[in-house]
C-alpha positions, 0 to 999 in steps of 0.5 A: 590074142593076135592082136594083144601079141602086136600091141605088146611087140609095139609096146616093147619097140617103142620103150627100146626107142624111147630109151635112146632119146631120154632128154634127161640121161647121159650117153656115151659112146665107142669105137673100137679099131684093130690096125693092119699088121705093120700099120700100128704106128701109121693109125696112131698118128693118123688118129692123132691127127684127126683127134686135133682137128676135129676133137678140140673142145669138151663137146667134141673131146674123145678119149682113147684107149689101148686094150691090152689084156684077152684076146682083142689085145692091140684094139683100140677103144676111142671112147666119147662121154656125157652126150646128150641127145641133142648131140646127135643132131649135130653135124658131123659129115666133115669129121667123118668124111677125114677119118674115112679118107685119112685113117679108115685105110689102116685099119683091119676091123671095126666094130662099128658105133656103140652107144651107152647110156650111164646109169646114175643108180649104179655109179659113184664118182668120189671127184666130180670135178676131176675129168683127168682120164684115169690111166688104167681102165677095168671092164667088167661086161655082164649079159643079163637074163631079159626077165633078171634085169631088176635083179641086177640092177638092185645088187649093182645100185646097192653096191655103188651105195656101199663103194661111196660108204666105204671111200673105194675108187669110182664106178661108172654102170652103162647099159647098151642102147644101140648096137648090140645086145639091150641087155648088155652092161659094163661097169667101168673102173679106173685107177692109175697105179696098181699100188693100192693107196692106204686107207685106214681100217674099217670096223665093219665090212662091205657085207656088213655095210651092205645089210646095215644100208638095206636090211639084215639078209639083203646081201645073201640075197640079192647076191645070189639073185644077181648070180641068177641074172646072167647069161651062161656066158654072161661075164667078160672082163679086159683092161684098158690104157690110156693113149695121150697122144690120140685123145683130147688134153684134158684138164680140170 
């Protein structure tokens, strides 16, 4: 029994590891920094600074963004997309060693390196070809249940199916894969006026949509199943705004 305990607990560790060197999926990763009282100001240039000497090309660019809703208002995300694993072989002693020397003495707290990985089944991208930063940025974070994870990613599959049916705004899903809890999710989503464009009327709804794309009954069910698969404090949600001047000129 003991043994069959050990060879489940190794099975388990060596799927979390494998899960952060997956050659075929996209990661991301963030940082977020809450300046010292009266150095806002000193950081965000100093930030500045250092996104232009070091985040110069696509394979180094970096975006950053200011909460500015719930209680880490003021923080600062700095947020890096569509790495690989082979990116974390590279050499980045130099870059870091500028941003402790020059901008680590501004800041009060960090939260240290978090990395994501993109779930494909889960997101929608209307516009590939358009990597222009969305002003404004929702996130929603999910805490799942260990043994609900299917349940969620049914329900967040399938709804990405009835966004891209439906023309709604992207959607990016990302699910935690080092530094933090495994079974955290986020679900991006970004607009940049909150005048919503108009669209013409639907005959159907989203629920309707929903039950034509995968059976009659599938939405009551995999709703309330997904209702199921989160932790009691299993939803947070904040916003995020771009800063220019602190991330990489992006253009198309």
């Amino acid at each position: 029994m003991k043994k069959l305990l050990l060879f489940g607990i190794v099975l388990l560790l060596s799927t979390s590891i494998y899960s952060q060197r997956n050659d075929n999926a996209t990661y991301l990763n963030t940082w977020e920094y809450t300046p010292k009282e009266d150095m806002r100001e000193d950081f965000e240039k100093a930030a500045a600074k250092k996104t232009a000497m070091f985040n110069k090309t696509p394979e180094t660019a970096i975006s950053t963004y200011r909460i500015i809703t719930g209680p880490e208002s003021g923080t600062y995300v700095r947020v890096e997309g569509n790495k690989s694993p082979a990116d974390y072989d590279l050499d980045r002693s130099a870059e870091g060693k500028y941003w402790n020397d020059n901008v680590a003495k501004y800041v009060a707290k960090t939260g240290g390196q978090v990395r994501w990985q993109k779930l494909n089944n889960g997101s929608y991208d209307p516009d590939p070809e358009d990597s222009t930063p969305s002003k404004y940025v929702g996130r929603t974070f999910f805490n799942v249940r260990a043994d609900k994870v299917l349940h969620f990613r049914r329900a967040m599959t399938r709804i990405s199916k009835v966004a891209e049916k439906r023309g709604w705004g992207g959607r990016s899903l990302y699910r935690l894969v080092s530094g933090g809890n495994r079974n955290q999710f986020v679900l991006a989503i970004g607009w940049d006026t909150y005048k919503r464009a108009e669209r013409p009327e639907m005959e159907t709804t989203a629920e309707e949509d929903y039950n034509e794309l995968f059976g009659w009954g599938t939405w009551d069910e995999d709703w309330k199943n997904f209702d199921k698969t989160l932790e009691y404090w299993g939803e947070q949600r904040d916003l995020l705004q771009y800063i220019p001047e602190m991330s990489t000129p992006m253009s198309n």
